[in-house]
C-alpha positions in Angstrom: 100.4 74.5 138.6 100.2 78.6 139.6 97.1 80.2 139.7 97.7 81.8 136.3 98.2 77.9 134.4 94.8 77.3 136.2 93.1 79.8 134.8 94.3 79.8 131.7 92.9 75.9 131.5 89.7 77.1 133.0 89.3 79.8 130.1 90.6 77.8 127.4 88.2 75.1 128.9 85.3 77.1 128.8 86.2 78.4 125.2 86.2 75.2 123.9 82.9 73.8 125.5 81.0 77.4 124.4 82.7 76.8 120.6 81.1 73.1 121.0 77.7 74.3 122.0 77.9 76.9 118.7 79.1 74.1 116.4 76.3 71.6 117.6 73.6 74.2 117.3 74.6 75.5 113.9 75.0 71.0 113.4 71.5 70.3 114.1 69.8 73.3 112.2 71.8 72.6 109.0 71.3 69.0 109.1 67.3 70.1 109.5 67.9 71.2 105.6 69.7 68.8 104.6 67.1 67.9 101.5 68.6 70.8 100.0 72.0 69.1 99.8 70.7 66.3 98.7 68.3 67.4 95.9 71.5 69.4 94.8 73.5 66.3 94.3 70.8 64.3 92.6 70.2 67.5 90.3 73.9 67.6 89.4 73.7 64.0 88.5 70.2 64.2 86.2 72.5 66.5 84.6 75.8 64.3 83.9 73.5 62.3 82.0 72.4 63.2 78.1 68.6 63.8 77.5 68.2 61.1 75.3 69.7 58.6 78.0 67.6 59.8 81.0 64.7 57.6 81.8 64.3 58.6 85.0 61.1 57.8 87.2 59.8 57.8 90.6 61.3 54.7 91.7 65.0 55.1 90.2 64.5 59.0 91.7 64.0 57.5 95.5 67.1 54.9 94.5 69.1 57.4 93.5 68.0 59.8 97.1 68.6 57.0 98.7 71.8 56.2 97.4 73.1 59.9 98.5 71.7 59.7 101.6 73.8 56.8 102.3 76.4 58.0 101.2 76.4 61.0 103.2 75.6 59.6 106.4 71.7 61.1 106.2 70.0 58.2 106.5 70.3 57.4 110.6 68.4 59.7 113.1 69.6 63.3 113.8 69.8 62.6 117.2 69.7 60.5 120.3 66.0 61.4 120.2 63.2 61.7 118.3 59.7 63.0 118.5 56.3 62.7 116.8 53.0 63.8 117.1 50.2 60.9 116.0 46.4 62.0 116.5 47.3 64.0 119.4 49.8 61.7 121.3 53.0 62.6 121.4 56.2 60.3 121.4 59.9 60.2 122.0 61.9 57.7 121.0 65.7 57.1 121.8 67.3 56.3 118.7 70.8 55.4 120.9 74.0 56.1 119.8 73.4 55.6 116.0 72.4 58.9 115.1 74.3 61.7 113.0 75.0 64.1 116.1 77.0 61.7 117.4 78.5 60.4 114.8 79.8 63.8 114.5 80.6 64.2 118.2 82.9 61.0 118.0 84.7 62.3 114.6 85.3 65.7 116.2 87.0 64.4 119.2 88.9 62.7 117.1 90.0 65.9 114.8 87.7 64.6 111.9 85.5 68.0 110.8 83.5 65.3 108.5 82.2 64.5 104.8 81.8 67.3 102.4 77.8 67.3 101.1 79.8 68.2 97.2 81.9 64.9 97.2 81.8 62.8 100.3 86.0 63.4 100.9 86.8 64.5 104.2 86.6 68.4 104.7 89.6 68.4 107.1 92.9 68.5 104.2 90.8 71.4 102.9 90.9 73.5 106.1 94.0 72.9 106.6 95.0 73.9 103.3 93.0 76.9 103.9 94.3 77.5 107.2 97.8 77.8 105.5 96.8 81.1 104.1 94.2 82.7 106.3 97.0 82.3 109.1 99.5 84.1 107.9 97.1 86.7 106.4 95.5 87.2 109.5 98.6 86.8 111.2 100.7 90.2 109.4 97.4 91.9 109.8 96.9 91.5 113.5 101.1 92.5 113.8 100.5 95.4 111.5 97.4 96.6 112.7 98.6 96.5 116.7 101.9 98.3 115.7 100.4 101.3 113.5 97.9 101.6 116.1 100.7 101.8 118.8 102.5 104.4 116.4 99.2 106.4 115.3 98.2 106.6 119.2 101.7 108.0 120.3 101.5 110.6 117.1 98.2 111.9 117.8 98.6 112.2 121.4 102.0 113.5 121.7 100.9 117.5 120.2 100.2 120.2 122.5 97.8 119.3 125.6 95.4 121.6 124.2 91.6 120.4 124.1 91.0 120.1 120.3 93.7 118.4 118.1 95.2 121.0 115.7 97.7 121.1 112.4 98.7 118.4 110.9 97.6 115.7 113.3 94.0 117.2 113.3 94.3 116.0 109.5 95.7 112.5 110.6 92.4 112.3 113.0 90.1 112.9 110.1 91.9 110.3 107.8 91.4 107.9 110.4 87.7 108.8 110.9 87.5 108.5 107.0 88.6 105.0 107.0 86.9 103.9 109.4 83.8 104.8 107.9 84.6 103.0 105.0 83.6 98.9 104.8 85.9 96.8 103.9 84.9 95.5 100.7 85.6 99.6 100.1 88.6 99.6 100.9 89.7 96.3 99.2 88.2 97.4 96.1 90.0 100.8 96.5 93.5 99.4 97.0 93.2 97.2 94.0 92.0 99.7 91.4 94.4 102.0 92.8 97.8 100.0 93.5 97.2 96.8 91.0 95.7 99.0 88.3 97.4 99.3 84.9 95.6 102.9 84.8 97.2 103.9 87.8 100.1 102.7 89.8 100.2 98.8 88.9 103.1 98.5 91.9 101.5 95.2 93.2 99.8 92.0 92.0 95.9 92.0 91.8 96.0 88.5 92.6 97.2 86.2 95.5 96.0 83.0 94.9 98.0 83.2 91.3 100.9 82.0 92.8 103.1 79.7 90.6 104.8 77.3 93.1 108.5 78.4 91.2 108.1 81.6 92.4 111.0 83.0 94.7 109.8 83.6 98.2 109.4 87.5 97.9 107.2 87.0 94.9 104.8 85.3 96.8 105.1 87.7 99.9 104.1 90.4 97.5 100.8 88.9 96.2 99.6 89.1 100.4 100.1 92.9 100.6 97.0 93.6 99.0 94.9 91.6 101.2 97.1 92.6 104.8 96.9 96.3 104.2 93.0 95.9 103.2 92.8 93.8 106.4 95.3 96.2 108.5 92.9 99.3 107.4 89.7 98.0 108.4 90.4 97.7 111.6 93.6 100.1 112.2 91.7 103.3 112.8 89.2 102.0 115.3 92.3 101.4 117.8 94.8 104.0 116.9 91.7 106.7 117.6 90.7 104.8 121.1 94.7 105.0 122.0 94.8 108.0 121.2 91.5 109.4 123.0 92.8 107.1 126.0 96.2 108.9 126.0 95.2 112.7 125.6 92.9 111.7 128.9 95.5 110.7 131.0 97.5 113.4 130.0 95.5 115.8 131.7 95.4 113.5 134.9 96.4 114.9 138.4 99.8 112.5 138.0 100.4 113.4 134.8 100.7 117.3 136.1 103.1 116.2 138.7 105.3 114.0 136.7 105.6 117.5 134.2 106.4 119.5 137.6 108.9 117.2 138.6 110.8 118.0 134.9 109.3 114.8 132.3 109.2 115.5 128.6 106.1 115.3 127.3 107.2 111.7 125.4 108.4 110.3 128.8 105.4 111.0 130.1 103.2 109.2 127.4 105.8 106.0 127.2 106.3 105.4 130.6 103.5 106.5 132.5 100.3 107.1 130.4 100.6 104.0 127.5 100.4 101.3 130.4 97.7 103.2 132.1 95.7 103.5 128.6 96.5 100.0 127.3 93.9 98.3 129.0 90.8 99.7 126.9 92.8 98.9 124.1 92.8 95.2 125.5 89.1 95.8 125.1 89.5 96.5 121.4 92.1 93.6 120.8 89.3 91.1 122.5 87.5 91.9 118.8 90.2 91.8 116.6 90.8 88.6 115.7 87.2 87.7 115.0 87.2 90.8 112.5 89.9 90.0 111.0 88.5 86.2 110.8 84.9 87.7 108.7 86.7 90.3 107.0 88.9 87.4 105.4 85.6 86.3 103.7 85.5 89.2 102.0 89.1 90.2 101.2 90.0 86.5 100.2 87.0 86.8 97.3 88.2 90.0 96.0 91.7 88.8 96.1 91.4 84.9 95.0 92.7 83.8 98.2 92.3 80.3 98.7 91.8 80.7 102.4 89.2 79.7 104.7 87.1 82.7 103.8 86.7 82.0 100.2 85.9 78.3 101.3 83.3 79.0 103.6 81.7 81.3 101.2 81.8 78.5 98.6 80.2 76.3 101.1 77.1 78.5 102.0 76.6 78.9 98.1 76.9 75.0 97.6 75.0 73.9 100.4 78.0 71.9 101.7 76.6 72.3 105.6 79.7 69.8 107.2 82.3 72.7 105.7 79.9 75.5 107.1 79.8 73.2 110.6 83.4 73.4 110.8 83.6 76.7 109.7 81.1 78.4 112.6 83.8 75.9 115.1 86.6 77.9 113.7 85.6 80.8 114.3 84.0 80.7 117.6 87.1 79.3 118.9 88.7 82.3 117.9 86.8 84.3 119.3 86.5 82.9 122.8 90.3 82.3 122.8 90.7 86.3 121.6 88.9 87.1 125.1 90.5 84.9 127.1 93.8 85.9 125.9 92.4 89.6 126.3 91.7 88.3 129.5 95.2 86.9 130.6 96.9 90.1 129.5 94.6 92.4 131.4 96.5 90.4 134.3 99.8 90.8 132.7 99.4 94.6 132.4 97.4 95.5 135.3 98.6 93.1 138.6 95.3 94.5 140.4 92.9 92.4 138.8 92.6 89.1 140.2 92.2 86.0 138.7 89.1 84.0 139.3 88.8 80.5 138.0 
């Protein structure tokens, strides 16, 4: 194996065994709670039943808990070990491999995310049928956000060397600013009053998880440009502005003054010499992406009735459904540690100087 396959397993090693220290942390808190879940469920099945049935007392009450623990896997130890505090003297006691951490452990190295809290199925059909559209909504807005900011960048930069932008991109600059001051919800909210609003244009659907199944393909494509360009304009001015502050830099370089000497145009100049030099803090910027894209599609996937994994987790935290939340925080952590690794690799690709240490 080269050195680069080594220490791409190394990263993607570490990733996953930092993502599995996150997801057993945020485990063990949440199961702390878990008489939350539980007096949600029995309070949701006091109410199935009519008022003049209900003869409910203490003992059917700790039947019933019971039951539900059961059911969800509560009743065992939390983990290998235990401790308690009797007048003074404390104890540890090893519960052994029957407890709900590992229980966990075993289902997760098996690709089982675990029970729901709400209904006892197993949560992993419903991230993957999440998955299905946060992927390619995330997907179109990573594309579209890299390749605006790649064209925004190259706009702003490529007017006169002079130290303050001026005309018409001096205007571009302060729309970018604008936006980026904006939060997403913001923007979201803006694009559908504006561009799904009978009022006003009306050119797109409000909707995306409307979708009839018989639609034709571009029907459906439609109902996710809402919720890319609200994803594409969150982050889209943060690296178009550093591009572009990281290209007008090197343009007033020492080999930048040479290379004009020696007779290149001003758009050789920033293609071929400055945009490899300046892509590296953009690298930066693109080790963030993908997590912010990740938390903004909580927010866009509510405004939009997405049935992605945003507007499931969201659900989960309101429900108290802690396995979903579990799996959730696992998600997400691996995408972020696999974002900087893969930041990582292509600081490699772009720059051959920097070494690669496993």
């Amino acid at each position: 194996m080269t050195l680069l396959g080594r220490w791409l397993v190394a990263q993607v090693g570490r990733a996953a065994l930092a993502a599995w220290a996150i997801a057993s942390l945020v485990f063990l808190l949440s199961r702390l709670d878990s008489a939350k879940a539980t007096d949600l469920l029995l309070s949701e099945v006091d109410s199935l039943n009519s008022t003049a049935l209900r003869t409910d007392t203490d003992a059917t009450q700790r039947q019933a808990r019971q039951a539900i623990k059961q059911r969800l896997g509560l009743e065992a130890p939390l983990f290998y070990v235990t401790r308690t505090q009797q007048v003074g003297v404390v104890k540890w006691h090893w519960h052994g491999l029957h407890n709900q951490y590992h229980q966990w452990l075993v289902g997760l190295l098996h690709g089982q995310l675990g029970l729901s809290f709400r209904d006892g199925q197993p949560i992993g059909p419903r991230w993957r049928a999440a998955l299905a559209y946060t992927l390619p909504l995330t997907g179109l807005a990573t594309l579209g956000a890299i390749a605006g900011a790649l064209l925004l960048g190259l706009t702003l930069a490529g007017g006169p060397s002079a130290p303050a932008l001026s005309g018409w991109r001096a205007g571009l600059h302060t729309l970018l600013t604008g936006l980026q001051a904006l939060p997403l919800f913001a923007l979201a909210l803006g694009l559908l009053f504006t561009l799904a609003n009978p009022d006003m244009l009306n050119i797109l659907p409000a909707y995306a998880g409307s979708a009839d199944t018989d639609e034709l393909w571009d029907q459906q494509a439609l109902r996710l440009v809402l919720p890319v360009l609200a994803l594409v304009l969150a982050v889209l001015p943060e690296l178009a502005l550093l591009l572009a502050h990281t290209l007008r830099h090197e343009l007033g370089s020492d080999y930048a003054t040479t290379a004009r000497a020696k007779g290149l145009s001003n758009r050789q100049l920033l293609q071929k010499h400055a945009l490899p030099n300046a892509i590296l803090p953009l690298l930066t910027a693109f080790a963030g992406l993908l997590p912010t894209l990740v938390a903004g599609a909580v927010v866009v996937e509510k405004i939009f009735s997405v049935p992605g994994t945003g507007r499931l987790l969201a659900e989960a935290v309101a429900m108290h459904d802690y396995p979903v939340v579990v799996a959730g925080v696992l998600l997400t952590a691996l995408a972020r540690l696999l974002a900087l690794a893969l930041a990582d690799a292509l600081y490699a690709w772009a720059d051959p100087r920097i070494r690669l240490l496993s």
